[in-house]
TINU-554214 format. One record per residue: x, y, z of N, C-alpha, C, O, CB in turn; residue in three letters. Coordinates in steps of 0.02 Angstrom, whole numbers, padded with zeros to 5 digits, always signed. Atoms other than C-alpha are relative to their C-alpha. Glycine has a CB too. Layout:
XYZXYZXYZXYZXYZAla;...
This chain:
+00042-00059+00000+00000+00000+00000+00044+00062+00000+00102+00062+00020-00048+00000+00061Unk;-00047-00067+00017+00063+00175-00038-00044+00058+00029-00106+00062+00032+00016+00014-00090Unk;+00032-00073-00025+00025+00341+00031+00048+00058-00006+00106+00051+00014-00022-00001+00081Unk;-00045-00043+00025+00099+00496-00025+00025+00041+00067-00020+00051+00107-00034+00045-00059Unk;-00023-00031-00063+00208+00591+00122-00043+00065+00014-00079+00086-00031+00080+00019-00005Unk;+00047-00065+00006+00119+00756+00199+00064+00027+00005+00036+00069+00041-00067+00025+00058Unk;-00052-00036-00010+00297+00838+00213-00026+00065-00059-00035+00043-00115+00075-00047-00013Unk;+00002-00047+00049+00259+01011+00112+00061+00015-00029+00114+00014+00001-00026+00054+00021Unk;-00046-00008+00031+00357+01049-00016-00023+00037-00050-00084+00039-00061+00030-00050-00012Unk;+00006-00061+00012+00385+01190-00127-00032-00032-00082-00055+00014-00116+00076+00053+00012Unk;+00028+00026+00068+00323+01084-00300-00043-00048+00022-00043-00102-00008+00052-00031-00054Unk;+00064+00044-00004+00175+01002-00222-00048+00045+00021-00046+00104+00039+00002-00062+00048Unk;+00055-00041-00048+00014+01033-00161-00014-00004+00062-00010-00060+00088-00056-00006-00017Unk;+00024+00016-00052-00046+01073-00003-00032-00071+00039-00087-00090+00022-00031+00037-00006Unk;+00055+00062-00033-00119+00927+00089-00030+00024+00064-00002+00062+00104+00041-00078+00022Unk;+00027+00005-00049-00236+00919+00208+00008-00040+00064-00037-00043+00106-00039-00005-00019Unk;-00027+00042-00053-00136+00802+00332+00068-00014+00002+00100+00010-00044-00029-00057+00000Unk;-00059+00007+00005+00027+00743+00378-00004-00072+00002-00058-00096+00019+00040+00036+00047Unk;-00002+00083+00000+00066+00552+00367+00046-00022+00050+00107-00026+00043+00023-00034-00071Unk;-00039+00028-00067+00121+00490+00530-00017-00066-00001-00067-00101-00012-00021+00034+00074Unk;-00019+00081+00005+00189+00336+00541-00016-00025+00083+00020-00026+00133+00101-00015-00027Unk;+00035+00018-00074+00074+00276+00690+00029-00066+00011+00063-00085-00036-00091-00003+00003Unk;-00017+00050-00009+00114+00113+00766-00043-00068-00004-00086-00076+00040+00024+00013+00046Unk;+00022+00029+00024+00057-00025+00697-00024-00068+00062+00020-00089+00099+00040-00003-00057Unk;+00000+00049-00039-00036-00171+00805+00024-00069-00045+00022-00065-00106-00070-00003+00034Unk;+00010+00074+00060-00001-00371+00730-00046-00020-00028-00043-00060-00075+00010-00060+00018Unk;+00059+00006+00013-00168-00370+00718-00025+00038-00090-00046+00017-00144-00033+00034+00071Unk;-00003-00033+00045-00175-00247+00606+00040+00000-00059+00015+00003-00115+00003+00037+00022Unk;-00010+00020+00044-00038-00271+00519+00005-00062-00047+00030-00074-00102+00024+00019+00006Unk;+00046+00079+00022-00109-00441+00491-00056+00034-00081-00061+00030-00142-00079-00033+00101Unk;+00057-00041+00051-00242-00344+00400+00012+00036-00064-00024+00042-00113-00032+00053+00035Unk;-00003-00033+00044-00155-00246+00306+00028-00046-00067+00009-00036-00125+00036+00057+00023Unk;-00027+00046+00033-00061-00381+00222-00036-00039-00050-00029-00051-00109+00023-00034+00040Unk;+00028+00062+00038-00191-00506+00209-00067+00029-00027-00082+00003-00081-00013-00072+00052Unk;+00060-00041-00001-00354-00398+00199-00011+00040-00061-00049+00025-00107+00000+00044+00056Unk;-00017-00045+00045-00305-00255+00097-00005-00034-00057-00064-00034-00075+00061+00030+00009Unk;+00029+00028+00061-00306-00344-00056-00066-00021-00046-00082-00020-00105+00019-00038+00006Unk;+00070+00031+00020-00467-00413-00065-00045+00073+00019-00088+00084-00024-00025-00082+00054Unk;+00020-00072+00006-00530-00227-00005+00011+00082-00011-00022+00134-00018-00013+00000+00032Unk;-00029-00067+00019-00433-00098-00033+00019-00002-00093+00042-00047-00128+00078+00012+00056Unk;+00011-00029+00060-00445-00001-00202+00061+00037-00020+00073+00093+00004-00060+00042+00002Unk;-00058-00055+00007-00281+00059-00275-00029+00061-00032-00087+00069-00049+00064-00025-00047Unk;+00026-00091+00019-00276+00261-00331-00012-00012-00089+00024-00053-00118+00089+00083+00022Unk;+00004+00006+00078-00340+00278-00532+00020+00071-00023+00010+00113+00021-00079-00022-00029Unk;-00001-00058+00026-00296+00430-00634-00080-00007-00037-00098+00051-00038+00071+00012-00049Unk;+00064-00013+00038-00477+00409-00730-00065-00046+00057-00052-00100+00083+00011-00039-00097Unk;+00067+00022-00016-00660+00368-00650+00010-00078+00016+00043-00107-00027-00055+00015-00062Unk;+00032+00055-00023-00702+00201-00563-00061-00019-00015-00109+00019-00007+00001+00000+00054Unk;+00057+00005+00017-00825+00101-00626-00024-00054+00059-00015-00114+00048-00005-00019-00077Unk;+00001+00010-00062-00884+00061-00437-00063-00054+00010-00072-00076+00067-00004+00069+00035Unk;+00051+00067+00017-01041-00082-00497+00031-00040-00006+00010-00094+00016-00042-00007-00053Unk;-00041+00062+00036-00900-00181-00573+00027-00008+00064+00018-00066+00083+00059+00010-00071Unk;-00037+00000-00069-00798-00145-00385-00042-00054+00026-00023-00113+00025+00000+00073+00048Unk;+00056+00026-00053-00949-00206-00283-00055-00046-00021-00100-00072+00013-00036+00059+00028Unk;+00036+00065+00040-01023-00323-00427-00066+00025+00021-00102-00024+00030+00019-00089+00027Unk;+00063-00018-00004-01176-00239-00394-00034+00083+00007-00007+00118+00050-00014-00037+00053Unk;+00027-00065+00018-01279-00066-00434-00042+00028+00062-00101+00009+00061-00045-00007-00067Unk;+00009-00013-00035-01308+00027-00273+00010+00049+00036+00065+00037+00061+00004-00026+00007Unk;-00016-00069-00032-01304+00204-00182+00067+00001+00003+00097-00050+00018-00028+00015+00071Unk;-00078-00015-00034-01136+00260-00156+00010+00051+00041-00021+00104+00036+00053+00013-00047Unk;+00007-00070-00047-01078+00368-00016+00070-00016+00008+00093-00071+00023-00057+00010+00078Unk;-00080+00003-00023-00888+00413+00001-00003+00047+00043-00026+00104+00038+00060+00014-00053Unk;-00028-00030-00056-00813+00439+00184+00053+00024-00008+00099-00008-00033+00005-00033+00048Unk;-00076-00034+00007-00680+00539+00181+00054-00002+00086+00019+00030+00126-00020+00102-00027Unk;-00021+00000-00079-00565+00523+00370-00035-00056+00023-00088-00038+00049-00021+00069+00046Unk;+00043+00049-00041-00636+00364+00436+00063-00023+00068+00065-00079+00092-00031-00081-00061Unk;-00048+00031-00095-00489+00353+00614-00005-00055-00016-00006-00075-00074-00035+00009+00095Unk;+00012+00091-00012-00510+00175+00660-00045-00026-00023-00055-00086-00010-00010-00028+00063Unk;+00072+00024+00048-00665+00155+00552-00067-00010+00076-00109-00050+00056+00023-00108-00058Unk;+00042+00026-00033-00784+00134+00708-00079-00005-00047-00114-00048-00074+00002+00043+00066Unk;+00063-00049+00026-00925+00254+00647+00004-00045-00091-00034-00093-00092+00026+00120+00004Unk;-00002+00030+00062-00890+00187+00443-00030-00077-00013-00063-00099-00060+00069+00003-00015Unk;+00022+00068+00008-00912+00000+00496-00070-00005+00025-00109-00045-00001+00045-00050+00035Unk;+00067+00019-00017-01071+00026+00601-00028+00025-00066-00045-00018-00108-00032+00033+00072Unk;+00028-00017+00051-01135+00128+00472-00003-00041-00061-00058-00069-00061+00023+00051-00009Unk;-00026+00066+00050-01097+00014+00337-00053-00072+00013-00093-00108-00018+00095-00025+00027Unk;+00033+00089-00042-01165-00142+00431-00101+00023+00026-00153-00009+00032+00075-00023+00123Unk;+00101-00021+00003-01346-00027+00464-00023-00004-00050-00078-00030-00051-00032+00072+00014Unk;+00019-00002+00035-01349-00001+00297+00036-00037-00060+00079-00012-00097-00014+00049+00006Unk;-00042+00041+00042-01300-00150+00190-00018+00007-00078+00017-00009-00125-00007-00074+00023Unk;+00027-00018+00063-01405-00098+00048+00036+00052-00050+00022+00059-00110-00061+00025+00015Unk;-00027-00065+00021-01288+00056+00015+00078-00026+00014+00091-00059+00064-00031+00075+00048Unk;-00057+00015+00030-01097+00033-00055+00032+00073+00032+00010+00131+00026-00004-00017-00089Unk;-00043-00069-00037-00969+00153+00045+00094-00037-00022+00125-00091-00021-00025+00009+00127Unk;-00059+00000+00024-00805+00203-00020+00046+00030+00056+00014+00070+00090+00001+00034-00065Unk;-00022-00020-00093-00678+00247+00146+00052+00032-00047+00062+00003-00100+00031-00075+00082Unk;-00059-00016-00016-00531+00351+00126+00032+00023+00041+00007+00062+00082+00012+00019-00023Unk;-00032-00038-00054-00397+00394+00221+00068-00019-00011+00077-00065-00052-00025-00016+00074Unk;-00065+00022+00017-00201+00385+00228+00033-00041+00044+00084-00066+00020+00038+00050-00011Unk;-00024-00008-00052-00160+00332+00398-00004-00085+00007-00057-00115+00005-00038+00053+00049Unk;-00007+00077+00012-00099+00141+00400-00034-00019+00068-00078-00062+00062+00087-00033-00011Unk;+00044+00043-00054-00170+00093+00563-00071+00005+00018-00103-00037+00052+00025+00009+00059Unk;+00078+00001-00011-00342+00153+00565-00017-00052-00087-00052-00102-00081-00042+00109+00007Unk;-00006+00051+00058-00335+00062+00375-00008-00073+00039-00061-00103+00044+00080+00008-00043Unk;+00008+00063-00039-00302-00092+00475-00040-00011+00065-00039-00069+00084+00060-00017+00015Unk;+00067-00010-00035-00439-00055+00609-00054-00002-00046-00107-00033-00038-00004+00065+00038Unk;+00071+00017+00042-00553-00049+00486-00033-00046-00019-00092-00061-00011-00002+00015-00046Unk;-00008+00031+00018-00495-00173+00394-00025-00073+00022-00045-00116-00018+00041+00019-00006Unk;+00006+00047-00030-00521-00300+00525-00072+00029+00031-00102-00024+00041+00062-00019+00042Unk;+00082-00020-00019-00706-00214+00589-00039-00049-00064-00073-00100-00054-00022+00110-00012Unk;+00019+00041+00076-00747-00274+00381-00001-00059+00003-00052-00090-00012+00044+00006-00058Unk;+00025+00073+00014-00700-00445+00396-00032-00055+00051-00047-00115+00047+00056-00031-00026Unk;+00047+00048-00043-00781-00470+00563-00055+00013-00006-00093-00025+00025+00007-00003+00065Unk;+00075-00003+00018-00933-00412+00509-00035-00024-00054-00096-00019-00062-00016+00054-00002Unk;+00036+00009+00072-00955-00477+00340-00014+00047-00030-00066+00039-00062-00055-00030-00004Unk;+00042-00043+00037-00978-00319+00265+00042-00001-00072+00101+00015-00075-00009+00077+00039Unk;-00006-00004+00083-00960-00332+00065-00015+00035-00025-00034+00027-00084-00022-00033-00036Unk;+00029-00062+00040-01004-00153+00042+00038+00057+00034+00014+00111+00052-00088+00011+00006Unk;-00039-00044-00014-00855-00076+00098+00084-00025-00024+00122-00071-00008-00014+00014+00075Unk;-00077+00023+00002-00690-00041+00006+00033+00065+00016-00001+00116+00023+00029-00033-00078Unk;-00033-00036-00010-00545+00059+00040+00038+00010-00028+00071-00035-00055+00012-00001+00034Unk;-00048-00046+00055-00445+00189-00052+00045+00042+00088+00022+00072+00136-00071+00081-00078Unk;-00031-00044-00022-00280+00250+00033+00039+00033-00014+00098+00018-00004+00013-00009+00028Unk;-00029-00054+00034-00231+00397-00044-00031+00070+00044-00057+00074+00100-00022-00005-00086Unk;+00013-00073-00016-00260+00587-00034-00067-00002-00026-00086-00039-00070+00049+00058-00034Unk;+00101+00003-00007-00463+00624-00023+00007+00034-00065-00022+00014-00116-00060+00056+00080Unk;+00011-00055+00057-00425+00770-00144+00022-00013-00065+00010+00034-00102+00032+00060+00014Unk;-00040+00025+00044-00340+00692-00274-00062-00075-00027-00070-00088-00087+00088-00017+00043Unk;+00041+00048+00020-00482+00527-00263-00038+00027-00028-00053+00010-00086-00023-00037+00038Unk;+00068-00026+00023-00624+00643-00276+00014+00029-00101-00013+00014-00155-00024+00083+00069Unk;-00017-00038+00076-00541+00753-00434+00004-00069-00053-00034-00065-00100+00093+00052+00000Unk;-00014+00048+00035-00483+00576-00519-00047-00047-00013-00067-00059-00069+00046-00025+00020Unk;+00027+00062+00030-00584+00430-00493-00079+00000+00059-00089-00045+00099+00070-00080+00007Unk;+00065+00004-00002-00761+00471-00440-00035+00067-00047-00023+00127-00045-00020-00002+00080Unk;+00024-00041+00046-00871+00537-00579-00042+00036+00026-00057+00030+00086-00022-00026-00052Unk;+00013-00050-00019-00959+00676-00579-00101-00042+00022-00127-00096+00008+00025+00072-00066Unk;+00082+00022+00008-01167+00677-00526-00008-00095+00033-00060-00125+00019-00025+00006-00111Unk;+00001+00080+00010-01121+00468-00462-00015-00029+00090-00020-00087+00110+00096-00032-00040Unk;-00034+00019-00058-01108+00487-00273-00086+00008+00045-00108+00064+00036+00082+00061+00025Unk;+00054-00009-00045-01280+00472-00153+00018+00024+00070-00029+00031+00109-00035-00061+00005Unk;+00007-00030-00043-01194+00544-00016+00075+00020+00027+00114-00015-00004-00044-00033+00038Unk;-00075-00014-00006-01014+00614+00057-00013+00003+00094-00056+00031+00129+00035+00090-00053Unk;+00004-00021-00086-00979+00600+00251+00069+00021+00019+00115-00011-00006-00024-00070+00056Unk;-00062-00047-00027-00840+00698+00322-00001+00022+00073+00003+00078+00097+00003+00069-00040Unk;-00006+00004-00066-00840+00663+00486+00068+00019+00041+00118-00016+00032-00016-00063+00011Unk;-00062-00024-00025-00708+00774+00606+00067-00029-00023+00107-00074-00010-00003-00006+00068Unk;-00065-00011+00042-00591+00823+00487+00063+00051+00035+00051+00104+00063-00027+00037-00073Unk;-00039-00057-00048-00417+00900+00561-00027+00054-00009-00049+00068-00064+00073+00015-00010Unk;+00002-00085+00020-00452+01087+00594+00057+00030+00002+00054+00090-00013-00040+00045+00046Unk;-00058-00036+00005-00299+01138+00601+00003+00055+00013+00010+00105-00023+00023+00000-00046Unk;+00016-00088-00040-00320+01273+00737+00054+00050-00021+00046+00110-00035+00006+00000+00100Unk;-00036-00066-00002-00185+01363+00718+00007+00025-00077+00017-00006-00128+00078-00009+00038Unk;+00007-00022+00071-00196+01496+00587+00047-00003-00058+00033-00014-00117-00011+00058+00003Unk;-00048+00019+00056-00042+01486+00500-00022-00072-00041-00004-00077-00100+00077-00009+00037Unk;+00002+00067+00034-00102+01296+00455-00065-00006-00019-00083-00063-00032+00021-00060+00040Unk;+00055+00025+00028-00289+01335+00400-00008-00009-00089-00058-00013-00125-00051+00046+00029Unk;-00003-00012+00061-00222+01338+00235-00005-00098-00029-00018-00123-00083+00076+00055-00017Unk;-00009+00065+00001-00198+01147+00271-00089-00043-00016-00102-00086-00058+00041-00016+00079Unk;+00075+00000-00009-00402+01132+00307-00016-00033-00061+00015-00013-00111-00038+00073+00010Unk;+00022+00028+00059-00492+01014+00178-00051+00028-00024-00061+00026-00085-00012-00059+00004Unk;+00056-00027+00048-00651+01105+00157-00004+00054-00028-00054+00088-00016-00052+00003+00021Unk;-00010-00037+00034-00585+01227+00042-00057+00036-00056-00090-00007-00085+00048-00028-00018Unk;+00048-00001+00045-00701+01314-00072+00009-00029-00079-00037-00030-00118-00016+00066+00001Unk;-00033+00062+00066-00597+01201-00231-00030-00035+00014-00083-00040-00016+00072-00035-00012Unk;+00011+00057-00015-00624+01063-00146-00077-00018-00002-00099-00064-00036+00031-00009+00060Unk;+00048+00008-00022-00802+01093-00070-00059+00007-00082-00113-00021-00092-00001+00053+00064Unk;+00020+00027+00088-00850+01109-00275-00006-00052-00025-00058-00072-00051+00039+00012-00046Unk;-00013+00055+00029-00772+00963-00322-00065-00046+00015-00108-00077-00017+00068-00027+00025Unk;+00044+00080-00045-00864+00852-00194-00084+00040-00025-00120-00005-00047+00018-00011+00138Unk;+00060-00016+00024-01037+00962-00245+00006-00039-00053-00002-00100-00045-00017+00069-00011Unk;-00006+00032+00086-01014+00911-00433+00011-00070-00003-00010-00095-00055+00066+00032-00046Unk;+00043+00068-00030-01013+00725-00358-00050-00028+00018-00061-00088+00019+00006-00016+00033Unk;+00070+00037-00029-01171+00712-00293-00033-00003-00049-00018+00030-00099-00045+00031+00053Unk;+00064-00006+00042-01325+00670-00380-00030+00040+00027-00021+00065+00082-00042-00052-00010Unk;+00050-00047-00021-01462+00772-00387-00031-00009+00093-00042-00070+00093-00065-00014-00062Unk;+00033+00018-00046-01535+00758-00212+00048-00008+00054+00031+00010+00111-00038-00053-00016Unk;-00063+00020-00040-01367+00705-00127+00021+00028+00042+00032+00088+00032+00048-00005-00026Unk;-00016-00058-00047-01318+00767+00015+00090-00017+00032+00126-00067+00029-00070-00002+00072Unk;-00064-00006-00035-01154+00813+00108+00001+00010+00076-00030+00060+00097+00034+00055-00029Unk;+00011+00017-00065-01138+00773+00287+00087+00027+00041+00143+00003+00037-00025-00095+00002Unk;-00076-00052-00034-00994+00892+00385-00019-00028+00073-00079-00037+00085-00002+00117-00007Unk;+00008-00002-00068-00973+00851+00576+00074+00006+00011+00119-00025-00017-00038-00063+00035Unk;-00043-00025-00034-00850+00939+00676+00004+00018+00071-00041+00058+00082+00009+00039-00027Unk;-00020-00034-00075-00801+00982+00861+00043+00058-00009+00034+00080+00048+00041-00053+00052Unk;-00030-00073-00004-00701+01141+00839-00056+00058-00039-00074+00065-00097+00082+00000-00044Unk;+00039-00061+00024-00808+01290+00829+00008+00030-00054-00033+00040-00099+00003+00045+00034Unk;-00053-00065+00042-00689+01401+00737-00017-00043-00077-00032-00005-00124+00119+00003+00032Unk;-00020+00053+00054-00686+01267+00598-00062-00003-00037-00070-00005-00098+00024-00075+00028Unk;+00077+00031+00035-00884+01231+00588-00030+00065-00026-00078+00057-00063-00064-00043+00062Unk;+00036-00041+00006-00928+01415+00572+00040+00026-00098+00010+00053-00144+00002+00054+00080Unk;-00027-00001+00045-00783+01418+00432-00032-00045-00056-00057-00020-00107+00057-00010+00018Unk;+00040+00049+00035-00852+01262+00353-00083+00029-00023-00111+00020-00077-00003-00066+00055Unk;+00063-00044+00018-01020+01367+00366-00027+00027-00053-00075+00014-00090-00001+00044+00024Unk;-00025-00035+00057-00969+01483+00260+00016+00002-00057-00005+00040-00100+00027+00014+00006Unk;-00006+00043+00057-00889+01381+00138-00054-00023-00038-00068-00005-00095+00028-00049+00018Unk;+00049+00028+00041-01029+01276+00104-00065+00055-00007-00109+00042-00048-00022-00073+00033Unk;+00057-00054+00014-01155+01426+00109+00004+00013-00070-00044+00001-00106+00007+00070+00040Unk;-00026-00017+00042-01046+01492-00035-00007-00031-00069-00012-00008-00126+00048+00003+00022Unk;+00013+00039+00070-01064+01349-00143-00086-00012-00033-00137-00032-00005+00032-00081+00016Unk;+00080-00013+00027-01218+01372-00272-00022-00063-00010-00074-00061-00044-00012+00044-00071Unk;+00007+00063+00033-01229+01187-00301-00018-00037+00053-00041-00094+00051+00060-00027-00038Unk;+00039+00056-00065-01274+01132-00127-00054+00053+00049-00050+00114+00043+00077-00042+00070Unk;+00077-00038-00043-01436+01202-00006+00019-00054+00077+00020-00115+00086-00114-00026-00058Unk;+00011+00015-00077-01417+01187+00188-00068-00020+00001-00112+00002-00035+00012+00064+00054Unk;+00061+00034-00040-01552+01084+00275-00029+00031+00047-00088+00036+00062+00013-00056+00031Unk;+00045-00062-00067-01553+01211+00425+00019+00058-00003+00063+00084-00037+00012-00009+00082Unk;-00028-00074+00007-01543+01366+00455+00068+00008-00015+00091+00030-00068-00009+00037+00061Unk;-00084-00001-00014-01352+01349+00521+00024-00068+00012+00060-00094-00031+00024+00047+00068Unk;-00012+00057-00020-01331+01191+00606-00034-00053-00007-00090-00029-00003+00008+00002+00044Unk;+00027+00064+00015-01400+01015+00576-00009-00029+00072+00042-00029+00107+00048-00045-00050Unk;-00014+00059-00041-01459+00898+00718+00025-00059-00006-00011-00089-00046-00038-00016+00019Unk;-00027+00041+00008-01354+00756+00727-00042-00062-00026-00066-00098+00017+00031-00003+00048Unk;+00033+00080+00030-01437+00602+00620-00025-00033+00049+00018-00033+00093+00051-00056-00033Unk;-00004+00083-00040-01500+00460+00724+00053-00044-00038+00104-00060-00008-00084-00050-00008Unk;-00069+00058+00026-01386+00341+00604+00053+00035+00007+00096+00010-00031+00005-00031-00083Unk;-00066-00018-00011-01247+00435+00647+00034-00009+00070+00026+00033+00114+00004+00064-00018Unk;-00007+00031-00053-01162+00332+00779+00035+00077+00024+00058+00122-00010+00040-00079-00002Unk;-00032-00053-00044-01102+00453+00929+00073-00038-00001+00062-00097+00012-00039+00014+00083Unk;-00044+00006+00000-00928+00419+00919+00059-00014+00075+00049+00024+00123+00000+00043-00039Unk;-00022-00009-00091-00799+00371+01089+00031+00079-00005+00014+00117+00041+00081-00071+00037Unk;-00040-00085+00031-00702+00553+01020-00042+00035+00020-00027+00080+00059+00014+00024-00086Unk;+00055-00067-00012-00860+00647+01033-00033-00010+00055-00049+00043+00082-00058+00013-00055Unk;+00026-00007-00063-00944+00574+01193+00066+00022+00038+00062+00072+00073-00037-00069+00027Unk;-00055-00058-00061-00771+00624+01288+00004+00062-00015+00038+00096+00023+00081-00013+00005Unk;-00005-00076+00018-00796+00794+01196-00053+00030+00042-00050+00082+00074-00011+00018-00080Unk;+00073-00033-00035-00974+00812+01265+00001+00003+00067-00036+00039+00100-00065-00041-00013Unk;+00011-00008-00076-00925+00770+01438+00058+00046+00004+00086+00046+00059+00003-00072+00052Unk;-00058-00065-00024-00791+00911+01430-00052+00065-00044-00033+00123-00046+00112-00013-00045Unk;+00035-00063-00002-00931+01021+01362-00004+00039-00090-00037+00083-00118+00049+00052+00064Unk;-00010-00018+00092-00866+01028+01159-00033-00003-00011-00050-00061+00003+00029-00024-00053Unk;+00043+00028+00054-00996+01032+01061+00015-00013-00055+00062+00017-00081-00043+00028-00012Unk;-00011+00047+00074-00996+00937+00906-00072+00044-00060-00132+00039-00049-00027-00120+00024Unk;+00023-00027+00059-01070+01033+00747-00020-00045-00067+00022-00075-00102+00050+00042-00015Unk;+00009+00023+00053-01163+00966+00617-00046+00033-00068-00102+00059-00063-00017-00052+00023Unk;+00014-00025+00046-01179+01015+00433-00031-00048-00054+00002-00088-00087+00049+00033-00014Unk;+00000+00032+00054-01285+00947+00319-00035+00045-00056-00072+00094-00046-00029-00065+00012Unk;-00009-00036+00064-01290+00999+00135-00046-00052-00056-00038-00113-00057+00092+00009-00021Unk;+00046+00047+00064-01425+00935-00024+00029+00041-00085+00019+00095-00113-00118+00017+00016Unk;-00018-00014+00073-01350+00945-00192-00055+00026-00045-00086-00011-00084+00026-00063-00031Unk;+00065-00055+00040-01480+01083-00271-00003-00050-00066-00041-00038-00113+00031+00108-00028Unk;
């Protein structure tokens, strides 16, 4: 498996993360070894034809950040009817996932580990996607590094011009600073329509997360955005 470094450099692009070489359990890298193959999706320069992936014709919703996959596999496993595409770069939540997938049987989840921004532009077509979840994405508090931030107004295009008609985009964040930015952003874009005024109530299918109940008992609130592809 490959993942491109986040080291910036003066002839690349920005990324939205750094690639830390987390520590791997045996477990995991059990997974990555033996697993990965049979689910993970190498990077394409052109469109995926994602029926032929999943041998079958069915919603698609790409996660973008799935950590250890908790939230991705329940979700996934509620809704087996619906085909979810995971990305992320980070080899050990890959192999958390990895191993959530094959203890659950779920056959409607593969994984791409690459750069989100680079999958979306390349290999998901335009108008193809029933739904995008972007569940607490770094904010990258400090200002010098919001340039790092993924929901760029480029970006927050791209992923519009993915959805189908009707499609929606699903933002959840714990940093304030970040969700009111994200706000903004997606306000901006003519191609998607807020659901609420400002903030979204959190889904019922959207598992509460262990990240966000220790946020709530320190008082964070957790922000949620959701967005319908006009």
């Amino acid at each position: 498996m490959h993942a491109d470094s986040g080291e910036q450099k003066s002839h690349r692009p920005i990324r939205s993360y750094v690639l830390r070489q987390g520590r791997l359990s045996p477990a995991q890298r059990r997974a990555c070894d033996d697993l990965f193959p049979r689910y993970g999706v190498p990077f394409a320069s052109t469109p995926v034809d994602w029926s032929r992936i999943f041998e079958r014709v069915a919603p698609l919703v790409l996660e973008i950040g799935f950590g250890m996959g908790e939230t991705t596999a329940a979700i996934a496993d509620a809704q087996r009817v619906v085909d979810f595409i995971a990305v992320d770069v980070h080899l050990p939540g890959v192999g958390a996932l990895l191993n959530r997938i094959e203890a659950l049987g779920l056959a409607n989840v593969r994984l791409i580990r690459h750069d989100a921004v680079e999958v979306v532009n390349a290999m998901i077509a335009p108008s193809s996607l029933a739904a995008i979840h972007v569940f607490f994405p770094d904010p990258w508090p400090k200002k010098r590094h919001h340039k790092r931030r993924l929901l760029k107004a480029p970006f927050v295009h791209a992923l519009a011009h993915r959805l189908a008609p009707r499609g929606y985009l699903h933002v959840a964040t714990d940093w304030k600073e970040y969700a009111d930015d994200a706000l903004a952003t997606l306000n901006a874009e003519p191609l998607l329509a807020n659901t609420a005024e400002r903030f979204a109530q959190r889904p019922h299918w959207r598992p509460l997360t262990k990240f966000e109940a220790r946020g709530q008992k320190l008082d964070d609130d957790v922000h949620d955005l959701v967005y319908i592809r006009a």
